[in-house]
KEKE-3310 file (N, C-alpha, C; in steps of 0.2 Angstrom, whole numbers, plus 5000, padded with zeros to 4 digits):
npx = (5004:5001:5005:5002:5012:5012:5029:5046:5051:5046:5038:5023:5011:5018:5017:5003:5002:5009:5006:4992:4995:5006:5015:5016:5022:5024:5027:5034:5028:5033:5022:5005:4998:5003:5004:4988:4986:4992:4984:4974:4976:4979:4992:4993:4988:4983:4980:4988:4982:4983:4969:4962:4967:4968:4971:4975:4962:4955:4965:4968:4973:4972:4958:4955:4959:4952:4939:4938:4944:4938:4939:4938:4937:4941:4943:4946:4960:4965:4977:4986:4995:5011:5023:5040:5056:5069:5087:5102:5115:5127:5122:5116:5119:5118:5107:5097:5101:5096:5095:5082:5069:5063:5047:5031:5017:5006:5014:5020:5011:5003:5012:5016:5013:5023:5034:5032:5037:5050:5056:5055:5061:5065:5070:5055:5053:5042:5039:5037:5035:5034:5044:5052:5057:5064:5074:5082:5087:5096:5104:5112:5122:5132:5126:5115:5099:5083:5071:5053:5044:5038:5046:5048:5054:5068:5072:5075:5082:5095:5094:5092:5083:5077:5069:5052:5035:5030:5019:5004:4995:4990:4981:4982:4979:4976:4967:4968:4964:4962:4964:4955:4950:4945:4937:4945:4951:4956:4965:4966:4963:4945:4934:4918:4906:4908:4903:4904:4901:4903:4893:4885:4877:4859:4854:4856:4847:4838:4839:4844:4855:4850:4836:4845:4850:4840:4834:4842:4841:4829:4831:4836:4852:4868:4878:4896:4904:4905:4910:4913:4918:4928:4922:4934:4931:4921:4918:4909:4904:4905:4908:4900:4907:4903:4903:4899:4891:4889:4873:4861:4853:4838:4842:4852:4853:4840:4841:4850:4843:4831:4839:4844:4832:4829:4837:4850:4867:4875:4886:4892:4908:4912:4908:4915:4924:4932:4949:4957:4974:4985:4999:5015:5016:5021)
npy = (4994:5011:5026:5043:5061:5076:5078:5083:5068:5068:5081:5087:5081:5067:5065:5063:5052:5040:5037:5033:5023:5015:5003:5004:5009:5024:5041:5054:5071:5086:5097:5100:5101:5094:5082:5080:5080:5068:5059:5059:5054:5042:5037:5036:5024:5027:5047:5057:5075:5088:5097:5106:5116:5123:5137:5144:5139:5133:5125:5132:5128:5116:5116:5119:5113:5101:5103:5104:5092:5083:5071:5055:5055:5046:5043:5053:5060:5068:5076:5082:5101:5106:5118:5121:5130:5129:5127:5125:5116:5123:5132:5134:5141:5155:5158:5168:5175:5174:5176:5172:5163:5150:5142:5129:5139:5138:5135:5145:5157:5149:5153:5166:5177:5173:5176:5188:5195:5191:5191:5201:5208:5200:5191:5183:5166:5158:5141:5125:5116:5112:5101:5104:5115:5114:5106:5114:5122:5114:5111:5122:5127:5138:5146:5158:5153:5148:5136:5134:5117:5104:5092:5080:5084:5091:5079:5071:5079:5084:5094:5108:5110:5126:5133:5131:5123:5135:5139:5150:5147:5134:5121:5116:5107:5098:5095:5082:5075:5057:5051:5041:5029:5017:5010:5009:5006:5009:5007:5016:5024:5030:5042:5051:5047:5057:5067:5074:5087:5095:5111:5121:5136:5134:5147:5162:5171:5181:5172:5159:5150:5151:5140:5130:5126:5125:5113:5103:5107:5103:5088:5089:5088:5089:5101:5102:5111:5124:5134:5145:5143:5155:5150:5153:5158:5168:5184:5184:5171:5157:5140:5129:5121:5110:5101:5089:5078:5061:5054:5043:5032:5033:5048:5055:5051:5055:5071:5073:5070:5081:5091:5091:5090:5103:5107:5111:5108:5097:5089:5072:5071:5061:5052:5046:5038:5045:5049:5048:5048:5044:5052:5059:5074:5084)
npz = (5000:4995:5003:5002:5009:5016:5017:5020:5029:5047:5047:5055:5046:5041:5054:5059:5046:5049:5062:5058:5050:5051:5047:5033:5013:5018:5008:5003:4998:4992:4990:4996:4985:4972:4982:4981:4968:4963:4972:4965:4952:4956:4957:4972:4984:4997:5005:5015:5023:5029:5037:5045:5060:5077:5079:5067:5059:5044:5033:5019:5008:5003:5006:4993:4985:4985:4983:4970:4965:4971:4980:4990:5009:5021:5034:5049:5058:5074:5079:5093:5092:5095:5095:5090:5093:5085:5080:5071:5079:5079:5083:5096:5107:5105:5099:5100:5090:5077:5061:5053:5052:5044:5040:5038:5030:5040:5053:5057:5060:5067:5078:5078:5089:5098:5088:5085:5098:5102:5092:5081:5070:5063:5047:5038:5032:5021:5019:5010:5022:5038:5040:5031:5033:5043:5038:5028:5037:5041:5031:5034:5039:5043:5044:5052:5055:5058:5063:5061:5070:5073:5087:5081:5067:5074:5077:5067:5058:5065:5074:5088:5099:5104:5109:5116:5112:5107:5101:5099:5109:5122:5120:5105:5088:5076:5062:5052:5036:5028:5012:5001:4989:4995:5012:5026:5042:5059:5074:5082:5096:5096:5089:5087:5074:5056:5044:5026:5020:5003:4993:4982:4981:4974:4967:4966:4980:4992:5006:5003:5010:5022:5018:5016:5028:5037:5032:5037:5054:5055:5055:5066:5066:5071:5066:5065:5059:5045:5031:5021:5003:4992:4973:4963:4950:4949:4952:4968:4970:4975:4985:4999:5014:5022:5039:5049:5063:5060:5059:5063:5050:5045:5041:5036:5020:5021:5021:5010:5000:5001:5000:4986:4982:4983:4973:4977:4975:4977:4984:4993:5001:5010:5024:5039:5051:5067:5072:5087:5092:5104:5106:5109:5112:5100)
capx = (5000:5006:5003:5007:5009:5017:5034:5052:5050:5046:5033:5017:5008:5018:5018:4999:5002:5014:5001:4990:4995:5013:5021:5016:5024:5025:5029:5035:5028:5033:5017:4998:4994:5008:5001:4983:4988:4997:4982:4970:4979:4980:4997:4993:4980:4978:4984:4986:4983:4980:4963:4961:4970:4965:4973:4972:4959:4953:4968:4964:4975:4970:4950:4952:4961:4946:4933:4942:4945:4929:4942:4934:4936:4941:4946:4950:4966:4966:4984:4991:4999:5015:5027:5046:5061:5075:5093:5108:5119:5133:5120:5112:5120:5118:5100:5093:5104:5096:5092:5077:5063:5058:5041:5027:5014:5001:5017:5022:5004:5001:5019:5015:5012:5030:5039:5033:5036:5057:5058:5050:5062:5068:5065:5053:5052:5035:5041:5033:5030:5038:5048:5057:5060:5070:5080:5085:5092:5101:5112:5115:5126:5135:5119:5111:5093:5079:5065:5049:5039:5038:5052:5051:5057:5071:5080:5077:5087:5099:5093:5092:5075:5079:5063:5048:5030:5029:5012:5000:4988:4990:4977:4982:4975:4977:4965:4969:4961:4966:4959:4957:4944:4940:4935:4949:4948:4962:4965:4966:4955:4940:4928:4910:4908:4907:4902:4906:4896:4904:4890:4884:4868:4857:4852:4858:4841:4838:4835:4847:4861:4845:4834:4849:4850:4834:4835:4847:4838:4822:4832:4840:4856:4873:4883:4903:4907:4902:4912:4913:4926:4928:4925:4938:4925:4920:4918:4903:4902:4904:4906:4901:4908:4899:4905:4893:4892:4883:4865:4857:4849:4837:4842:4857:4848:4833:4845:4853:4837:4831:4843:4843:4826:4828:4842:4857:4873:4878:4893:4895:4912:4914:4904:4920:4927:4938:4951:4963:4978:4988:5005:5018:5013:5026)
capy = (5000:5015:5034:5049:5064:5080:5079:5075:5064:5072:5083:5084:5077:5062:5061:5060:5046:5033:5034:5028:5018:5012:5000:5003:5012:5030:5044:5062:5077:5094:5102:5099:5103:5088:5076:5078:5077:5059:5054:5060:5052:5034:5036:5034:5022:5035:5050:5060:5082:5094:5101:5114:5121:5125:5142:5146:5138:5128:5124:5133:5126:5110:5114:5121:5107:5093:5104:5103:5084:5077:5064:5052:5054:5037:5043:5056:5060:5073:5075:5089:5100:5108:5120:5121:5135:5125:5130:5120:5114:5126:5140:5134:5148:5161:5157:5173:5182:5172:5181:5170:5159:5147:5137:5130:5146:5137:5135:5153:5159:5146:5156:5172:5180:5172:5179:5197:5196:5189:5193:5208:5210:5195:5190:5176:5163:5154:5135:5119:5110:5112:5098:5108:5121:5109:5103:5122:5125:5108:5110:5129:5124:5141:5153:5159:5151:5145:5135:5131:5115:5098:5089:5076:5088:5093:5074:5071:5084:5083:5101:5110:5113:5131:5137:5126:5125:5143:5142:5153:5143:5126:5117:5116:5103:5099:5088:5078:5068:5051:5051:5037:5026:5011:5011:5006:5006:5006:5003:5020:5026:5031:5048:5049:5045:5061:5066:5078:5088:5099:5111:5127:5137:5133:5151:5170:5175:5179:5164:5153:5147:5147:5135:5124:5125:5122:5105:5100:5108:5098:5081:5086:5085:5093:5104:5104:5117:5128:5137:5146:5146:5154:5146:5153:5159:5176:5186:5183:5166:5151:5135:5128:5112:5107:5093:5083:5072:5055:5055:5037:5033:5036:5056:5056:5049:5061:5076:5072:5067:5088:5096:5087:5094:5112:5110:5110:5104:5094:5079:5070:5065:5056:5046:5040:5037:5050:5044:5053:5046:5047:5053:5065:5083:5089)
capz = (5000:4996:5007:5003:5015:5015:5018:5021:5035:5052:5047:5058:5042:5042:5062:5056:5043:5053:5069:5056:5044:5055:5045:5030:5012:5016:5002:5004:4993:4993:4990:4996:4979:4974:4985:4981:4963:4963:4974:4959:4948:4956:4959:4979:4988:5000:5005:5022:5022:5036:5035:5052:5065:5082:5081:5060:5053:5040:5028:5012:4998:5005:5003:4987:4979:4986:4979:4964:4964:4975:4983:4996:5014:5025:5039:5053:5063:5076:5083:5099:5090:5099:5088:5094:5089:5081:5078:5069:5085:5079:5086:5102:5111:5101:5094:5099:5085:5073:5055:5047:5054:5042:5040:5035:5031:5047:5059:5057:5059:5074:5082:5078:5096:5100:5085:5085:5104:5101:5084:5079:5063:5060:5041:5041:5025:5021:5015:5008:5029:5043:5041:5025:5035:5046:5031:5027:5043:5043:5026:5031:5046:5043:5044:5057:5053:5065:5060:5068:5068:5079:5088:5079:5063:5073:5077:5061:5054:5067:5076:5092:5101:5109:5114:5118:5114:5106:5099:5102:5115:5122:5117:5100:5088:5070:5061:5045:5034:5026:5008:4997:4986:5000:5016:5030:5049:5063:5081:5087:5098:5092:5091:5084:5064:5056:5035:5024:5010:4997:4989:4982:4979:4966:4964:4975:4982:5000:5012:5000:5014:5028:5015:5016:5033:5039:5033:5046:5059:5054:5058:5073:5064:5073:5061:5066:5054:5039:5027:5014:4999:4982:4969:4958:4945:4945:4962:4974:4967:4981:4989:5005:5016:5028:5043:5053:5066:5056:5060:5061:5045:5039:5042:5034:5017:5019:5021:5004:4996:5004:4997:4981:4980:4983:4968:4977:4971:4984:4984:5001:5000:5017:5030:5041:5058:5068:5076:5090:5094:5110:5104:5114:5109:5097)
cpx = (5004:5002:5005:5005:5015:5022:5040:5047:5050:5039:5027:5011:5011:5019:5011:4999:5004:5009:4998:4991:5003:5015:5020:5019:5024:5030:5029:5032:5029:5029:5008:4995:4997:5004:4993:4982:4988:4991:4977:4970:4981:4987:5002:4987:4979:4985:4982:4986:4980:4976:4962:4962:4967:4965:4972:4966:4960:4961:4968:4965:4972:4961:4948:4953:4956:4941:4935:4944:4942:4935:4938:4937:4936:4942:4947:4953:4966:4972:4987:4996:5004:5021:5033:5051:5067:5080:5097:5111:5124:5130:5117:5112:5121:5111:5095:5096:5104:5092:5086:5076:5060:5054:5037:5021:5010:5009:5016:5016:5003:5006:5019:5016:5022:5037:5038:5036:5046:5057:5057:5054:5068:5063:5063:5051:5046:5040:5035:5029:5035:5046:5054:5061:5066:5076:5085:5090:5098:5107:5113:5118:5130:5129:5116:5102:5090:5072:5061:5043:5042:5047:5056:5054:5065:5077:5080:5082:5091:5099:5092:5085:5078:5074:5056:5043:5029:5023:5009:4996:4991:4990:4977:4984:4974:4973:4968:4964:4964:4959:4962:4949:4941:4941:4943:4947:4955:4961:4966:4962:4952:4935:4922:4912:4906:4905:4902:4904:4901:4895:4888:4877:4865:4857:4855:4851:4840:4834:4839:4849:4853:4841:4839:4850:4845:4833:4838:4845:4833:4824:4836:4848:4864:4879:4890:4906:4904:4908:4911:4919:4924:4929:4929:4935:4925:4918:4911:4902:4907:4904:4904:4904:4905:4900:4901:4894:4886:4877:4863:4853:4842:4838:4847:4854:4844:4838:4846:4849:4832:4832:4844:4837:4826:4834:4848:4861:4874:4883:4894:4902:4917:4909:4909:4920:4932:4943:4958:4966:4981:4996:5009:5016:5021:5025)
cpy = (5006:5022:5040:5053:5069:5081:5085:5073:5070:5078:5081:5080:5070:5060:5058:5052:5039:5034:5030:5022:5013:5009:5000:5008:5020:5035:5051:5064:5083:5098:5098:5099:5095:5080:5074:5076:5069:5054:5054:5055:5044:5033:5033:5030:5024:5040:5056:5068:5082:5097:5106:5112:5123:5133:5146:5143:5134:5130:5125:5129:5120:5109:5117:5116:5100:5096:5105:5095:5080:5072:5063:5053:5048:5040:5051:5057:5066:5073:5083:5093:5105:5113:5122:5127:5130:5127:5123:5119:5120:5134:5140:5140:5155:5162:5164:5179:5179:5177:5177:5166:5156:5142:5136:5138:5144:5136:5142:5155:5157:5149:5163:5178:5179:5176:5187:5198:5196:5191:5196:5207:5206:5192:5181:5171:5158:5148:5131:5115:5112:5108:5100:5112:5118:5108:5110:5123:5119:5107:5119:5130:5133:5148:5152:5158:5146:5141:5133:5123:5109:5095:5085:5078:5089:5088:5072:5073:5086:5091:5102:5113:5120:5134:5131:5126:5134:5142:5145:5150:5136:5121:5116:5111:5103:5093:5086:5072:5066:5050:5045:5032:5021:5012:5008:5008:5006:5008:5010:5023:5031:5037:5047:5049:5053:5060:5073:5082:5096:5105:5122:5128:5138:5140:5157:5171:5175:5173:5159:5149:5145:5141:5131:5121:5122:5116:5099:5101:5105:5091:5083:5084:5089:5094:5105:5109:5118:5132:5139:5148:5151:5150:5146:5153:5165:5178:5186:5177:5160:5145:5134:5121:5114:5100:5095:5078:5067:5055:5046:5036:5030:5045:5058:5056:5055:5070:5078:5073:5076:5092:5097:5089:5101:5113:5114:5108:5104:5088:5079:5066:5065:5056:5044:5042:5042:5048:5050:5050:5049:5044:5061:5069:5086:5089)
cpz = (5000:4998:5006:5009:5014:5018:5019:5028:5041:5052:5053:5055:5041:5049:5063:5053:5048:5059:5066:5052:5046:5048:5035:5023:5013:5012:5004:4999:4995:4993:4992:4989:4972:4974:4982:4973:4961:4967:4969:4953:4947:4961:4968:4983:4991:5002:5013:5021:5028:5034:5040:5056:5069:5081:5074:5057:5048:5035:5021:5007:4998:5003:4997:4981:4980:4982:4973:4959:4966:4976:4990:5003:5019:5031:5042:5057:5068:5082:5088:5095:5092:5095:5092:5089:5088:5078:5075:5078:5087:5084:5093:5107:5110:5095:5095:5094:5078:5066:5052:5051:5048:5042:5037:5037:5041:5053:5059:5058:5064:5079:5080:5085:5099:5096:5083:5092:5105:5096:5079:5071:5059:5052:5041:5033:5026:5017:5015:5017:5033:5043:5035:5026:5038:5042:5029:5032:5044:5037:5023:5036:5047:5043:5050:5056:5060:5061:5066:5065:5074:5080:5085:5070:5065:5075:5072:5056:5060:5073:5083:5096:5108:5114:5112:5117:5109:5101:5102:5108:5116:5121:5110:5094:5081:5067:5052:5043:5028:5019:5004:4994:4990:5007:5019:5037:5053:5070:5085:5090:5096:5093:5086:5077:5063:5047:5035:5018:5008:4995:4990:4981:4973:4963:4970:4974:4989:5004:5010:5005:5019:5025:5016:5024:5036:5040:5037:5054:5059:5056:5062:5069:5066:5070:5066:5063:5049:5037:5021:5009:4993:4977:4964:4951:4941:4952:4966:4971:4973:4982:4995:5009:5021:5033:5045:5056:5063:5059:5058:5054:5046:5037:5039:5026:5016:5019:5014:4997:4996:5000:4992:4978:4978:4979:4972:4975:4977:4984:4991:4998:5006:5022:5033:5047:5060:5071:5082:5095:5101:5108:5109:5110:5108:5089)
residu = (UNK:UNK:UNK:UNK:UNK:UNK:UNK:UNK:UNK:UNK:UNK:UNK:UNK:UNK:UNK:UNK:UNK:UNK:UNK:UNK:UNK:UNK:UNK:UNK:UNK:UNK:UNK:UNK:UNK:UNK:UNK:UNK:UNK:UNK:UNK:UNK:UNK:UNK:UNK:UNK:UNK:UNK:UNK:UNK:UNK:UNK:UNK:UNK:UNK:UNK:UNK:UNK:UNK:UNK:UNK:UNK:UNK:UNK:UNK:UNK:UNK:UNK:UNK:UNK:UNK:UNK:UNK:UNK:UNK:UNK:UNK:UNK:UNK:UNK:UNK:UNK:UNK:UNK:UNK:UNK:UNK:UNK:UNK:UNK:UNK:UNK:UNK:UNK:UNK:UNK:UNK:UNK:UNK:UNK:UNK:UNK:UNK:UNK:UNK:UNK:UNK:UNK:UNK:UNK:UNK:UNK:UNK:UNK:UNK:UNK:UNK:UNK:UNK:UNK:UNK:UNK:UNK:UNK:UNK:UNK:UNK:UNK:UNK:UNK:UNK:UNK:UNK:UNK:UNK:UNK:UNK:UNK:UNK:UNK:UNK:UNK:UNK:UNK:UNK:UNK:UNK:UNK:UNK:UNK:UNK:UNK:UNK:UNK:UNK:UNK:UNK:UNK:UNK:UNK:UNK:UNK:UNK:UNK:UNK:UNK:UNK:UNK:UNK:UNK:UNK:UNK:UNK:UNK:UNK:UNK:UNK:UNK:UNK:UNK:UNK:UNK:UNK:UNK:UNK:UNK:UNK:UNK:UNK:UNK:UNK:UNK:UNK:UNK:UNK:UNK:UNK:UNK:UNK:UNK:UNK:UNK:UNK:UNK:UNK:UNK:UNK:UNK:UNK:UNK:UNK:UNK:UNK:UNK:UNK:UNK:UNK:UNK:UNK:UNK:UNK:UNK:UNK:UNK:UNK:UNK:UNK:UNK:UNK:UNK:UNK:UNK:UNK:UNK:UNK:UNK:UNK:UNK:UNK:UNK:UNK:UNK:UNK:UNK:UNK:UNK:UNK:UNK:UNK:UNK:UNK:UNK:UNK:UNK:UNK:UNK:UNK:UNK:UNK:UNK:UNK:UNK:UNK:UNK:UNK:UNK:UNK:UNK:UNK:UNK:UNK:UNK:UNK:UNK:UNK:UNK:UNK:UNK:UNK:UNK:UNK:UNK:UNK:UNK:UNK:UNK:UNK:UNK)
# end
C-alpha cells in the first residue's frame, strides 16, 4: 500500500500518517497541491493532508484542491499540535541572533504571538512543511537560521530545540484527513463517525444558505462546521463544506434526498470514523 503525506519525513503530516497507517509504504511530497495530485491520479491508495487548526483555521489550499478533485474521505486523525524553535547545533547559544525563521505558512501563523514578541524584525520565509524548513536549517550549518515546527522535525534533521512549545495557546490541535477510494479502519482510539458535504447554491436570492440550513435543523442534525470558499470563477460566486456528526439513518439519506430537491449541488464526500491518537505533543 502506498501513502502519501506532505513531507520530508518528520513533518506533523507524516507524524499523522505513521500513527495511522505504522508500517506501511510512506511517500513524501513537497506540496499539498503535489500530493493531492498523485492521489488524483491513482498514483497513491491514499493520502494524508492537514485540513484545520486549532489556532488558524481551515487549511485553504488544502479545501480548494478537494473541491476541485471530489476525493473520498476514509478517515480522521486529530493529533496535539506543539510548535518548537530549532537551531543547527553550531548556534544553540547564540539562537537569539538568529536572522530568518523558516516554516510552514500554518506553523508561522500558529507562532506568531512568539515571533513578534522575540523577533519583531527578523525575516521570516514561508516554506513547503515544517519539516522543510527543518531541512533548510540543517544544510546551512554556517547561517544563522531557526526554524519552527515539531520535535520530531528537529531529530530528524539533526537540530536543536531552543525554545519550547511557542504556539499561540496550548490546546492546540490539527485535524487531518486520510483520503482514498476504500474504506479502511484502525486501532486508534476512536471519536464519533462524522460526514462531509461539498455544495453550492442553486440560485443567490435571500434565504438561500438558511433553506439549506433548515433541513438539518428539521432532523436534529449537529453541524461541526460551515464554510465558505471561492470558487475561483468570478467574484461573489461560492462553495460551501459542511461537517457533521453522522446522523442514524434514515436522516442522513433524507438530508441528501432535501437538498437534492431544493436544487442543490451537493457531493458528500465522506461518512468516516475519527480517530485521536495518544501521541507526545510535538
Amino acid at each position: 500500500m502506498k501513502v502519501g503525506y506532505l513531507g520530508p519525513r518528520g513533518s506533523f503530516t507524516y507524524s499523522a500518517a505513521v500513527n495511522f497507517f505504522k508500517e506501511e509504504t510512506l511517500l513524501p511530497y513537497e506540496s499539498l497541491t503535489a500530493l493531492l495530485e498523485a492521489q488524483r491520479k491513482g498514483a497513491l491508495d491514499y493520502c494524508v493532508v492537514p485540513i484545520e487548526n486549532t489556532i488558524e483555521g481551515s487549511v485553504l489550499p488544502t479545501l480548494d484542491v478537494i473541491f476541485q478533485t471530489l476525493p473520498t474521505i476514509q478517515a480522521e486523525i486529530v493529533l496535539p499540535i506543539q510548535q518548537q524553535l530549532m537551531v543547527h547545533p553550531a548556534h544553540k547559544n547564540a539562537w537569539r541572533e538568529i536572522e530568518l525563521i523558516c516554516s510552514h505558512q500554518q506553523a508561522l501563523a500558529q507562532s506568531q504571538v512568539f515571533i513578534m514578541n522575540h523577533f519583531p524584525t527578523v525575516d521570516i520565509e514561508q516554506i513547503g512543511s515544517t519539516a522543510q524548513g527543518a531541512q533548510k536549517v540543517a544544510e546551512n550549518p554556517d547561517k544563522k537560521y531557526a526554524a519552527i515546527g515539531p520535535k520530531a522535525a528537529a531529530e530528524q534533521f539533526g537540530l536543536v530545540v531552543v525554545q519550547e512549545n511557542v504556539q499561540s495557546i496550548s490546546e492546540n490541535e490539527t485535524r487531518f484527513w486520510v483520503l482514498g477510494e476504500n474504506a479502511l479502519s484502525s486501532i486508534l482510539p476512536k471519536g464519533p463517525n462524522k460526514a462531509t458535504i461539498l455544495f453550492d447554491l442553486a440560485s443567490d436570492h435571500p434565504g438561500a444558505l438558511y433553506q439549506c440550513l433548515e433541513i438539518f435543523a428539521a432532523e436534529e442534525i449537529n453541524l461541526t462546521k460551515i464554510e465558505s470558499r471561492t470558487q475561483k470563477t468570478k467574484l461573489g460566486e461560492y462553495f460551501f463544506i459542511i461537517d457533521f456528526v453522522t446522523p442514524k439513518e434514515p436522516k442522513l439519506t433524507n438530508v441528501l434526498e432535501k437538498l437534492a430537491r431544493q436544487q442543490f449541488k451537493v457531493t458528500l464526500i465522506g461518512d468516516y470514523p475519527t480517530y485521536l491518537p495518544k501521541v507526545r505533543k510535538s
